[in-house]
VOMARDO-659207 format. One record per residue (C-alpha): y, z, x; residue number from 1. Coordinates in Angstrom, 2 decimals. Layout:
<<Y Z X> NUM>,
...
% end
This chain:
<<-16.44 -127.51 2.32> 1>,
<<-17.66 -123.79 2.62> 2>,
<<-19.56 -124.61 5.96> 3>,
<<-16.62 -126.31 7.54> 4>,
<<-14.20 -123.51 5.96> 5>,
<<-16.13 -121.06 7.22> 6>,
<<-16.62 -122.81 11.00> 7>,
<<-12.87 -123.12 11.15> 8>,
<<-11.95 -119.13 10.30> 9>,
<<-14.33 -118.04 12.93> 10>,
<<-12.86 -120.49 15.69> 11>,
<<-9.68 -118.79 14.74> 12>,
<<-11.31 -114.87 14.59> 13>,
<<-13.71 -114.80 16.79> 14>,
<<-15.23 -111.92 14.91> 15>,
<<-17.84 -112.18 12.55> 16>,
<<-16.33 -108.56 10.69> 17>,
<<-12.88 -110.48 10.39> 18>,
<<-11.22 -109.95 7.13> 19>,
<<-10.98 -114.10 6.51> 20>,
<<-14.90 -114.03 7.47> 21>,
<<-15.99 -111.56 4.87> 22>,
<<-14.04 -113.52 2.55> 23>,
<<-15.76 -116.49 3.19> 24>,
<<-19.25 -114.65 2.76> 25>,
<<-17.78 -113.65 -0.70> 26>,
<<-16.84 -117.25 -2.01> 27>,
<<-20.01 -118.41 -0.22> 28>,
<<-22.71 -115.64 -1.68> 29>,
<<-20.98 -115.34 -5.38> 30>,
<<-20.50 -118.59 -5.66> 31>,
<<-23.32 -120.41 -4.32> 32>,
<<-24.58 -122.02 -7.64> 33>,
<<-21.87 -124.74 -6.96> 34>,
<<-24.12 -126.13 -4.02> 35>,
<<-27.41 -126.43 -6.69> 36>,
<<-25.74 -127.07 -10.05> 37>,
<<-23.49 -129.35 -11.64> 38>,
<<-20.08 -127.91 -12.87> 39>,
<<-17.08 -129.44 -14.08> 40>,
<<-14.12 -130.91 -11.72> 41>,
<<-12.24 -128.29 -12.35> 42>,
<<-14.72 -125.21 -10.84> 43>,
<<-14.52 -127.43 -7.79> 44>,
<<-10.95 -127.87 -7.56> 45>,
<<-10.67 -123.90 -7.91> 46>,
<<-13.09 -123.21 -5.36> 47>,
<<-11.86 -125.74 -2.77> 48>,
<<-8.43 -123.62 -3.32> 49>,
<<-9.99 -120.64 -2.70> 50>,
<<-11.90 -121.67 0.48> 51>,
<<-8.35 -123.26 1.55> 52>,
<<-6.56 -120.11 0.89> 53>,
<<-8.79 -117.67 2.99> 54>,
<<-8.19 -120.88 5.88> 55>,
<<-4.65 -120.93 5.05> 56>,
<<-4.58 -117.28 6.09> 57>,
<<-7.15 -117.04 8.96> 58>,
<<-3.56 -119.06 10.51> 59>,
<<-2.49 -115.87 11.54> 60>,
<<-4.80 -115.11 14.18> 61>,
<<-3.30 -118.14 15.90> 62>,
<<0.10 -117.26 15.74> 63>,
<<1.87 -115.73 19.30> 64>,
<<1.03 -112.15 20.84> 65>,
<<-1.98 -112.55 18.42> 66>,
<<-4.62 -112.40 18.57> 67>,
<<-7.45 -114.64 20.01> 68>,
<<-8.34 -111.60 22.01> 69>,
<<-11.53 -109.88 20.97> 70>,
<<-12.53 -106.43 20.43> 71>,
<<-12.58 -104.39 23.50> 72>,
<<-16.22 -102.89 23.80> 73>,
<<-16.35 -99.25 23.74> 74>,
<<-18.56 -96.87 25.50> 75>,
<<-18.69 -92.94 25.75> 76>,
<<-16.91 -92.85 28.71> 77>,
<<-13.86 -93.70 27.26> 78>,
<<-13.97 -90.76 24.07> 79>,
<<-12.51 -88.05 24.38> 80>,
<<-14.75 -85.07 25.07> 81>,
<<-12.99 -82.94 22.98> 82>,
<<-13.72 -84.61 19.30> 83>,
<<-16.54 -82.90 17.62> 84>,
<<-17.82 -83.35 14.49> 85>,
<<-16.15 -81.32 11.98> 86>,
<<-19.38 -80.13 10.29> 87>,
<<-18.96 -77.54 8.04> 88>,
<<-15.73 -79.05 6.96> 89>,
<<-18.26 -82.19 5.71> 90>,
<<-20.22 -80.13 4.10> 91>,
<<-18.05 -78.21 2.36> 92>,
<<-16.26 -81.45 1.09> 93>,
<<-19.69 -82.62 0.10> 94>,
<<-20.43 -79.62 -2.43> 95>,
<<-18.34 -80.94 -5.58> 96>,
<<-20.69 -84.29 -5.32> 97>,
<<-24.03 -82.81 -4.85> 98>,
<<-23.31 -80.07 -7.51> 99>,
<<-22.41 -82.61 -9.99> 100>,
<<-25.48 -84.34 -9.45> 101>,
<<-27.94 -81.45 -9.95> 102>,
<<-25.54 -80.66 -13.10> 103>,
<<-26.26 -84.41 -14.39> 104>,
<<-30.02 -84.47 -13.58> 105>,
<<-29.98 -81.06 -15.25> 106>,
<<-28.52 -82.83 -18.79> 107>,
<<-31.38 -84.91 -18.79> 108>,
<<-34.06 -82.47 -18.45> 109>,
<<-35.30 -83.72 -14.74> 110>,
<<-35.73 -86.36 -12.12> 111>,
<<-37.63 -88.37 -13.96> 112>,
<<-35.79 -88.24 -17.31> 113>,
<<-32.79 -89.13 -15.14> 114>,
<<-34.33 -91.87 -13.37> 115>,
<<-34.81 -93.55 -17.24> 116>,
<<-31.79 -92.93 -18.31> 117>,
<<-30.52 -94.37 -15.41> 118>,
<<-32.11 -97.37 -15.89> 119>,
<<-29.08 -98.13 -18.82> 120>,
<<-27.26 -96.17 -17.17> 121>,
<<-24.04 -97.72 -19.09> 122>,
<<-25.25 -96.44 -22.32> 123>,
<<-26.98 -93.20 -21.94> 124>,
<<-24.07 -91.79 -19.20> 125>,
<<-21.45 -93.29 -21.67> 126>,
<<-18.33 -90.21 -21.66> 127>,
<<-19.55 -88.54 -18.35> 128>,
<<-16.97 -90.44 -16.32> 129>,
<<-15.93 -87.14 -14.71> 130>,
<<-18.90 -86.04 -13.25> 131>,
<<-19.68 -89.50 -11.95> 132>,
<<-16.56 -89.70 -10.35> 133>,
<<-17.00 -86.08 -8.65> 134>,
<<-20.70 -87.41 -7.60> 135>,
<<-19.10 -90.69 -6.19> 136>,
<<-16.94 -88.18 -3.94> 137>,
<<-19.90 -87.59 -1.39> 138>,
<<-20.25 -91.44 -0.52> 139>,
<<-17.01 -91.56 1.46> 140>,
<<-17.69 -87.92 3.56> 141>,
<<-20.65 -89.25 4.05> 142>,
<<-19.19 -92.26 6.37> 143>,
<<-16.90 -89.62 7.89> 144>,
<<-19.76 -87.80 8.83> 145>,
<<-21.00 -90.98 10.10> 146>,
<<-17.93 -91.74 12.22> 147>,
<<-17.23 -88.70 13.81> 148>,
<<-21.21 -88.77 14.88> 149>,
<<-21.29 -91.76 16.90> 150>,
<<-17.82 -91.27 18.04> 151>,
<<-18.52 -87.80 19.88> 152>,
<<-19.73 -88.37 22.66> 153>,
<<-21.56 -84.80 22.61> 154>,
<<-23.55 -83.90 19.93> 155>,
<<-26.01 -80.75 19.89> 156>,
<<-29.61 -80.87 18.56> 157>,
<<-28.10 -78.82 15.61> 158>,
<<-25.54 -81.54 14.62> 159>,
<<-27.90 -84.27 14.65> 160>,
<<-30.46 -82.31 12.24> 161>,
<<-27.59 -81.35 10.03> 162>,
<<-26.41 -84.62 10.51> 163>,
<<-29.77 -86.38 9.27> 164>,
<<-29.95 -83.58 6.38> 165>,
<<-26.93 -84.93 5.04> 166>,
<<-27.85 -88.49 5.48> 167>,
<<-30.89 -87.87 3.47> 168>,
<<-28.66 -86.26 0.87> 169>,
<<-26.48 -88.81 0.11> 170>,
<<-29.08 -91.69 0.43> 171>,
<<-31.69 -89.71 -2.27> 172>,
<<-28.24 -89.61 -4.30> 173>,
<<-27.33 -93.46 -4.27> 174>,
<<-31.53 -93.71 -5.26> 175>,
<<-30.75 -91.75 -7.93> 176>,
<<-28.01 -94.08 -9.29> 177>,
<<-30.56 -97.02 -9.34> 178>,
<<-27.22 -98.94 -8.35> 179>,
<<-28.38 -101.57 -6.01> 180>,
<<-24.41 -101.79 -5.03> 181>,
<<-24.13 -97.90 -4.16> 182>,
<<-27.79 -97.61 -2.27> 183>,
<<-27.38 -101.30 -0.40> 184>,
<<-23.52 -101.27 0.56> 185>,
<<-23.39 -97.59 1.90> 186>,
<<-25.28 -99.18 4.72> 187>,
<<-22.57 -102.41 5.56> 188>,
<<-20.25 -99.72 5.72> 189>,
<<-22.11 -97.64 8.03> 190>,
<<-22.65 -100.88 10.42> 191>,
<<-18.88 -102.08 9.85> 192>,
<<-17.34 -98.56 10.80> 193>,
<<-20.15 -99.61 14.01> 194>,
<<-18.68 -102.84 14.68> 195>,
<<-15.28 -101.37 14.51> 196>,
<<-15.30 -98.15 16.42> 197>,
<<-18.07 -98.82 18.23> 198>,
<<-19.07 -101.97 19.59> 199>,
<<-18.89 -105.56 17.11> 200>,
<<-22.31 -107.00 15.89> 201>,
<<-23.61 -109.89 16.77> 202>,
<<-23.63 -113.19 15.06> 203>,
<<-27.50 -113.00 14.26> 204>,
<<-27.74 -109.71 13.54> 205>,
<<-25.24 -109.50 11.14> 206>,
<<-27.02 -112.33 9.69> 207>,
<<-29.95 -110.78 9.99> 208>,
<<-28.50 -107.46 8.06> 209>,
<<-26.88 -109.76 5.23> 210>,
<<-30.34 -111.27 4.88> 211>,
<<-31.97 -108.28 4.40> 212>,
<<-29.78 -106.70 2.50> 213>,
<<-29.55 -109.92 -0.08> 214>,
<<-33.45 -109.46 -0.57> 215>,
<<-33.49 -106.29 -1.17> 216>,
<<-31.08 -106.25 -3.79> 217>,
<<-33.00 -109.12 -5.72> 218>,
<<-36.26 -106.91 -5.65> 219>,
<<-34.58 -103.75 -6.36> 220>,
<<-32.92 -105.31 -9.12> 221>,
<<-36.23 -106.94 -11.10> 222>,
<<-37.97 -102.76 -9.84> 223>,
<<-35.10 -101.02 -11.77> 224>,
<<-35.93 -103.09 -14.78> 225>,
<<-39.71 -102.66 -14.70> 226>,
<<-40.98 -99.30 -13.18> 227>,
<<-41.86 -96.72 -16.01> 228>,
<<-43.66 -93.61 -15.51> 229>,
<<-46.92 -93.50 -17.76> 230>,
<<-49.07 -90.71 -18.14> 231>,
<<-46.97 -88.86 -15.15> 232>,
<<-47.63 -91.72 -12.63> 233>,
<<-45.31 -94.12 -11.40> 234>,
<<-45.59 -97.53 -12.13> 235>,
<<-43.46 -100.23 -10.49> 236>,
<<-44.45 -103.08 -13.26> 237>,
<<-43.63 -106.07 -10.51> 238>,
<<-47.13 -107.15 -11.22> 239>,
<<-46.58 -107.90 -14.77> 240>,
<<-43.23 -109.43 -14.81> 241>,
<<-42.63 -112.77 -14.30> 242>,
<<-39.77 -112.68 -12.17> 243>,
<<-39.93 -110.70 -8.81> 244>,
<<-36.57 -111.62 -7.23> 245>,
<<-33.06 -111.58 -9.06> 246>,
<<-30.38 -114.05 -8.14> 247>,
<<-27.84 -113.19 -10.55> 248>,
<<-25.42 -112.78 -7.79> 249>,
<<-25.41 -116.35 -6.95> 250>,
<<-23.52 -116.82 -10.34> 251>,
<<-21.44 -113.66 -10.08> 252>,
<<-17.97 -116.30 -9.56> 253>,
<<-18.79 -119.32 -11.71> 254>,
<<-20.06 -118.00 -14.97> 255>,
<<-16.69 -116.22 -15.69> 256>,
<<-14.67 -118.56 -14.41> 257>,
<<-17.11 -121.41 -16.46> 258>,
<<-16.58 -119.34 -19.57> 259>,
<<-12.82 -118.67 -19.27> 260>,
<<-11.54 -122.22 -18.83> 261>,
<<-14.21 -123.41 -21.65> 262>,
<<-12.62 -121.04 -24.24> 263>,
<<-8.76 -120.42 -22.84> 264>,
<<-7.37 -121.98 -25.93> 265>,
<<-9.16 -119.83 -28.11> 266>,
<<-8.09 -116.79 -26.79> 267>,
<<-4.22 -115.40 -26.84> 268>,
<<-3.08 -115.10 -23.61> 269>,
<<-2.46 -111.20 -22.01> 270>,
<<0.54 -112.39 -19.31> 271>,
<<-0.91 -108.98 -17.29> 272>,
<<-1.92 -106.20 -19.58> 273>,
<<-5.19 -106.10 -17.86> 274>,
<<-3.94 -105.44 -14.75> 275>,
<<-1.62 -102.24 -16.05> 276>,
<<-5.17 -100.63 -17.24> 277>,
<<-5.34 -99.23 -13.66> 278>,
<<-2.62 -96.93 -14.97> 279>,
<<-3.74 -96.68 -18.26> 280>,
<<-7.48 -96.11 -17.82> 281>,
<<-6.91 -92.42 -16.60> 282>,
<<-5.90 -91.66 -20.56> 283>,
<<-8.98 -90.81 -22.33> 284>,
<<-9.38 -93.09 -25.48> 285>,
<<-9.44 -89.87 -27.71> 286>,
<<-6.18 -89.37 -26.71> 287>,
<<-5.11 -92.97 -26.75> 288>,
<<-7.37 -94.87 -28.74> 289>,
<<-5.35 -97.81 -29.05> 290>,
<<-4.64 -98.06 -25.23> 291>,
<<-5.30 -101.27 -23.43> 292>,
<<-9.12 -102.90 -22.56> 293>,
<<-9.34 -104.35 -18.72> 294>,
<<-10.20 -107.30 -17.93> 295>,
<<-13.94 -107.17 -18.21> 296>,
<<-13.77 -105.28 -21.54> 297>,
<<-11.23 -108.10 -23.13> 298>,
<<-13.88 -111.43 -21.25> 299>,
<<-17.20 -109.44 -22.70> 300>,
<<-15.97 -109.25 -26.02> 301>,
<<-13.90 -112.31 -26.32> 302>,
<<-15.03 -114.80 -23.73> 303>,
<<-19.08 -114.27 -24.17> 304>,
<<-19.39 -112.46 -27.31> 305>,
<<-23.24 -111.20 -28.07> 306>,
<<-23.71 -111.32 -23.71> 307>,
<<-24.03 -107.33 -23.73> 308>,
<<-23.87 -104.48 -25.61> 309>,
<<-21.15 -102.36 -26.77> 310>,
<<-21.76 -99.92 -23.64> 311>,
<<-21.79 -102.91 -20.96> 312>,
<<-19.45 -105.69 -19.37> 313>,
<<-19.62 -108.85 -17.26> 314>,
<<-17.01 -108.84 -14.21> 315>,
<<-14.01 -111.15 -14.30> 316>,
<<-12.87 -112.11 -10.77> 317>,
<<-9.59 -113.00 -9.61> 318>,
<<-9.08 -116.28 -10.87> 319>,
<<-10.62 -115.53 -14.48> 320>,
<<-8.99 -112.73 -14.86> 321>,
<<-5.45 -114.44 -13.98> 322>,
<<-6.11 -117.14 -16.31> 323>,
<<-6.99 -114.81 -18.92> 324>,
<<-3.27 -113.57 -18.60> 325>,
<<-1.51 -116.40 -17.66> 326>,
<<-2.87 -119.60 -18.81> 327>,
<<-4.94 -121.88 -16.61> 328>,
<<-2.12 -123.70 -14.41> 329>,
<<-0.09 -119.86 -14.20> 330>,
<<-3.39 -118.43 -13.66> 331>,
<<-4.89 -120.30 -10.55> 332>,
<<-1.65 -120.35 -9.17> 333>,
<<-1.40 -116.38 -9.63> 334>,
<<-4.94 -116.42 -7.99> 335>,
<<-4.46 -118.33 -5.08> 336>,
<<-1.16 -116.44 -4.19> 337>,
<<-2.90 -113.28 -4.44> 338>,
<<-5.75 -114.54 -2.78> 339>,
<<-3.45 -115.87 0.36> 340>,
<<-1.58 -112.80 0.23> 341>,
<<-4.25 -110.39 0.39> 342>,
<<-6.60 -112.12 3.07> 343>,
<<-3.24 -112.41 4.81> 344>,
<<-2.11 -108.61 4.89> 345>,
<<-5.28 -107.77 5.98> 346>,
<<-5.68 -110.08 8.48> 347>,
<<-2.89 -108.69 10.01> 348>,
<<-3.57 -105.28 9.59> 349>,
<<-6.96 -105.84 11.75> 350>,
<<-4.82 -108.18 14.58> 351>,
<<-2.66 -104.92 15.03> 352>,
<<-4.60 -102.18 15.21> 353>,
<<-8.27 -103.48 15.97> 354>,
<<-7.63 -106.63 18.13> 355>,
<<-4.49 -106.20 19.74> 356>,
<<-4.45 -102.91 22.15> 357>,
<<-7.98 -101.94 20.90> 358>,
<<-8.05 -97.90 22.39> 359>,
<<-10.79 -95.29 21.95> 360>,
<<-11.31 -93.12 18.84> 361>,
<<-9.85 -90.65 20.38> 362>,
<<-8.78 -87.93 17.45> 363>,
<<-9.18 -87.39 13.70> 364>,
<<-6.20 -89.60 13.26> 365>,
<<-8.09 -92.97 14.38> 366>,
<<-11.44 -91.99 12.64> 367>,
<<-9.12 -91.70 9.30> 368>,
<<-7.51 -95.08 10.25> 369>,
<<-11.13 -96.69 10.74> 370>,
<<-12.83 -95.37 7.92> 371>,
<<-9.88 -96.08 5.65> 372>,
<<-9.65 -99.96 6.94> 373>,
<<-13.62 -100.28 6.17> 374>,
<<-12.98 -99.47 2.86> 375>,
<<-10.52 -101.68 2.45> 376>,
<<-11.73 -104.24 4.34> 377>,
<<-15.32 -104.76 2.15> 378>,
<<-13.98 -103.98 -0.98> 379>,
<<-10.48 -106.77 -1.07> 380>,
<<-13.77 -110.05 -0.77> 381>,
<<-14.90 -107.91 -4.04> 382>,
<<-11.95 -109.30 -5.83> 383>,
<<-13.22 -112.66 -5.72> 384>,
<<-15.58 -111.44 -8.56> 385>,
<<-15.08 -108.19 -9.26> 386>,
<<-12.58 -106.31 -12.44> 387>,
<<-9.40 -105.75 -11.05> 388>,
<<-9.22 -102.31 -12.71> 389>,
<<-12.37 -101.15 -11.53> 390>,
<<-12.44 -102.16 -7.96> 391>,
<<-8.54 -100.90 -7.20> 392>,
<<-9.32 -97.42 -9.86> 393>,
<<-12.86 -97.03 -7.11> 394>,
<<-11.10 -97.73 -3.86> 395>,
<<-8.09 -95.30 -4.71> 396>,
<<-10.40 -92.32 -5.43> 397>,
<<-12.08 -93.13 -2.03> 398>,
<<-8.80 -92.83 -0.28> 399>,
<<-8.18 -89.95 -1.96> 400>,
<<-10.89 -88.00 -1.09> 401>,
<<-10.39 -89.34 3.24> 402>,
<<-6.74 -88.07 2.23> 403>,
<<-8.33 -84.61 0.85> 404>,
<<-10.86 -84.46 3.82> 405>,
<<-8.44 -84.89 6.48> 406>,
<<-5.82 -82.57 5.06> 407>,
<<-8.26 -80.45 4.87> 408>,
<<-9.35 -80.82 8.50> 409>,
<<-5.96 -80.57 9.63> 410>,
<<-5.30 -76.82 7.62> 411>,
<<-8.16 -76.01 8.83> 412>,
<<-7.52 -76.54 12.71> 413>,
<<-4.15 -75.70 12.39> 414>,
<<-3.10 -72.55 15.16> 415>,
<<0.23 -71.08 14.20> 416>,
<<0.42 -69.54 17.70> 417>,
<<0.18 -72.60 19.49> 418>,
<<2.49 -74.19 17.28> 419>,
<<4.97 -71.19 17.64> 420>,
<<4.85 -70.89 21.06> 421>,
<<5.52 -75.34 21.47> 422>,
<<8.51 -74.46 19.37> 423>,
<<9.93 -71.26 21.28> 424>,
% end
């Protein structure tokens, strides 16, 4: 069903970056234990209305004026010479991020007592959710930085050193996190604002890149869990542990969605309080102590008691976390219209202003509009498995901060002359 779901979306896209295709590499990745192990009829039923749901949307890159075109391909020739990388704009921006992370490493006492506390990183950074969300601000800048570098079509020998510098800045940072997620997935952006701006990857290679990037995670995943340092060396510990590769991801859909329909009668229902914690989570709990747990809080604690500690939580996904609110039948039918709907808007979103009339990056405005839709476009498959709260909570501060930068960019390169002299 997956193969033949996922043959029939890229007949109709033509684009191995298309919204419906990334969706399919979600259901097929985080839910790839169906193909090995045995699960109840109803898992299957669920996932065959998933699969037909990102289908039942790929539709729209049939309908007229659409959209079987593919992406125009994109050379220097056509920028605009007179883009240039906004550098010390980028830098600036990136100040607040890198400051907070000295600051944190600092509360620990060094790099390599915050490399071990990093390793539970859920307990021992418990209550510092400001600073990590003023370090997280330097991930986005730096895939603006990205964009407007292999957009302009002339770069000095000083922007591409300060250009690397940064690079190497906000890659030593995601190391820091030991966050296989932050390290691993700042790189598909980097090669989806490519494919977008730039010039669309390859079948293989993106197969290639998914490849690559699934093995790394599994190793990087058993290495955070084993390396120590001992006596002031490093010690990775792969050769003592009996797993070298993690595959946890492979069950990232079906054990929530296993463990909600086995215990949905023993649990009240929430008919959507989880999903108004994306308003409610900015309260702090000292103010608000009685204020409302999201979804992966409430399926932790209730669903899989004993599964974690008090400082850690399992994801819920889209269809758990419906049925969690609204009852099995309410919930997969809340699921799959959310599912359509989403898959769908974005679908169209890409026909319009990536298919369709595909121009140049020709000004800040379309390197905002690119670098924007990337975001977007990786994190909505994320829903599939991910906490409604925390995926919608993460993608609006990244907004916010493209909405800062380019503000920003805009006061900045504003000339009231010119502008006077247009008006007079």
């Amino acid at each position: 069903m997956w193969m033949v779901t996922t043959a029939a979306v890229f007949s109709n896209t033509r684009d191995v970056a298309a919204p419906p295709l990334l969706f399919c590499a979600a259901a097929g990745l985080f839910f790839s234990d169906v193909f090995f192990s045995q699960y109840p009829n109803t898992i299957y039923l669920i996932y065959g209305l998933i699969l037909f749901a990102i289908w039942a949307a790929s539709q729209v890159y049939g309908f007229p004026n659409g959209t079987r075109r593919t992406h125009s391909q994109l050379t220097n020739q056509d920028l605009l010479s007179s883009l240039k990388i906004p550098t010390a704009t980028l830098w600036l921006l990136s100040l607040p991020g890198l400051l907070a992370n000295i600051k944190l490493v600092q509360m620990f006492g060094g790099p390599i007592e915050y490399l071990m506390a990093a390793k539970y990183g859920t307990r021992n950074f418990y209550g510092l959710g400001p600073i990590k969300t003023a370090i997280s601000t330097i991930y986005p800048i730096g895939l603006c930085y990205f964009a407007y570098y292999i957009c302009v079509p002339r770069r000095s020998r000083l922007d591409s050193v300060l250009f690397v510098a940064h690079m190497l800045v906000v890659l030593s940072m995601a190391l820091l996190t030991l966050s296989r997620g932050t390290l691993l997935t700042h790189f598909v952006y980097m090669s989806l604002i490519w494919h977008v701006a730039i010039r669309k990857v390859s079948v293989p290679r993106f197969a290639i890149l998914l490849t690559t990037a699934l093995i790394a995670a599994g190793f990087y995943g058993v290495l955070r869990e084993t390396f120590s340092f001992t006596d002031g060396q490093f010690q990775t510990g792969l050769a003592t542990t009996e797993k070298e590769f993690k595959t946890e991801w492979m069950e990232f859909g079906t054990f929530p969605l296993q463990a909600v329909i086995r215990n949905q009668n023993d649990v009240d229902r929430l008919f959507g309080k989880t999903y108004l914690t994306v308003i409610t989570n900015v309260i702090p709990r000292r103010v608000w102590p009685e204020k409302p747990n999201p979804g992966g809080v409430i399926f932790t604690r209730q669903y899989v008691p004993g599964l974690y500690d008090e400082y850690s939580d399992y994801t819920t996904g889209l269809f758990p976390e419906a049925i969690m609110n609204f009852g099995l039948l309410g919930g997969v039918a809340v699921g799959f219209l959310a599912l359509f709907a989403l898959t769908y808007q974005i679908s169209k979103y890409h026909i319009q202003e990536f298919v369709r009339g595909v121009s140049p990056i020709r000004d800040d405005a379309a390197i905002r509009k690119v670098v924007i839709y990337v975001q977007v476009l990786w994190t909505a498959p994320l829903y599939l498995t991910g906490e409604f709260t925390n995926l919608t909570i993460g993608l609006s501060i990244r907004i916010l901060v493209y909405v800062v930068f380019f503000w920003s960019l805009r006061l900045l390169r504003w000339q009231p002359s010119k502008r006077l002299s247009a008006a007079s």
